[in-house]
C-alpha positions as CSV (number, residue, x, y, z in Angstrom):
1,X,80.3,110.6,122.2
2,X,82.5,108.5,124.6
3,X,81.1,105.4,123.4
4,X,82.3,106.3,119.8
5,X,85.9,107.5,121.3
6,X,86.1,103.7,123.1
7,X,85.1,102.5,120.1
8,X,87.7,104.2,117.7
9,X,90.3,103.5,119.7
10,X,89.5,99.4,120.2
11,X,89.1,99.5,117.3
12,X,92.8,100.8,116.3
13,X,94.2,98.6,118.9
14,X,92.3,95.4,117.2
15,X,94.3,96.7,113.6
16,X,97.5,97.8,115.3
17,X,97.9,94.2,116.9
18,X,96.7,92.4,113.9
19,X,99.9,94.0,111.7
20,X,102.1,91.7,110.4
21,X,105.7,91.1,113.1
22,X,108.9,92.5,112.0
23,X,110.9,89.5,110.0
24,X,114.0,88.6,112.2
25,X,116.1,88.5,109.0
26,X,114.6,92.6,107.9
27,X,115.9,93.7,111.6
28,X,119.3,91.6,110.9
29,X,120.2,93.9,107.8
30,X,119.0,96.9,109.5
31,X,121.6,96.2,112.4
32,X,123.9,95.7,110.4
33,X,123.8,98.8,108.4
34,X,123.6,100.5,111.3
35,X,126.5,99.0,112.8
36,X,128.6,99.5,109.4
37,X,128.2,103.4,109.6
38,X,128.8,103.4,113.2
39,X,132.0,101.6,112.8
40,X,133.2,103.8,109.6
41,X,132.5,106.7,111.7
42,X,134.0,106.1,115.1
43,X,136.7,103.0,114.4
44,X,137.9,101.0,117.2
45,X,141.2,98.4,116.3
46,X,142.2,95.8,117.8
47,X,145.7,95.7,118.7
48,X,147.5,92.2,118.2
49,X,151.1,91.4,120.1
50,X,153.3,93.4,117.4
51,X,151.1,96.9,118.5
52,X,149.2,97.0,115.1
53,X,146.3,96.3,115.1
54,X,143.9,96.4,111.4
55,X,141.1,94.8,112.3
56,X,138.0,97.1,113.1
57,X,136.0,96.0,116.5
58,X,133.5,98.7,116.2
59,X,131.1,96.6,114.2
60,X,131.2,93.2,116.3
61,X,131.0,95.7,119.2
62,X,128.1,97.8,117.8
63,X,126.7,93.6,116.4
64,X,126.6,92.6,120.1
65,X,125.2,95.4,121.8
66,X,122.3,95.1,118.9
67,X,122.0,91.4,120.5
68,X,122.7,89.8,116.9
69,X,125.6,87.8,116.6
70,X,128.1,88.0,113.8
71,X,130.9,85.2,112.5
72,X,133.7,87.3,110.9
């Protein structure tokens, strides 16, 4: 019975790493989704020298800390 058990479970490791990786660009727009309801949600502005600031931060905040960079 342990012999099966060992088996099963090299066996599921064998299939778990042959899975195909995660494409980098898939894991880009899932950031970035996440990051766009993040920032809706909980908006942080940039304030600029006249006090006003328009620009939300949140997402090239939320971007960074997801370690994908983002040219606005």
């Amino acid at each position: 019975m342990l012999k099966l058990t060992l088996a099963g479970l090299a066996g599921l490791c064998l299939a778990a790493c042959a899975s195909q990786p995660i494409d980098h660009h898939l894991l880009r727009l899932h950031a970035e989704r996440d990051c766009q309801v993040r920032a809706a949600v909980a908006p942080a502005y940039a304030v600029d020298s006249t006090g006003v600031g328009l620009r939300n931060v949140a997402f090239d905040r939320c971007m960074r800390a997801a370690d994908v960079a983002k040219a606005r």
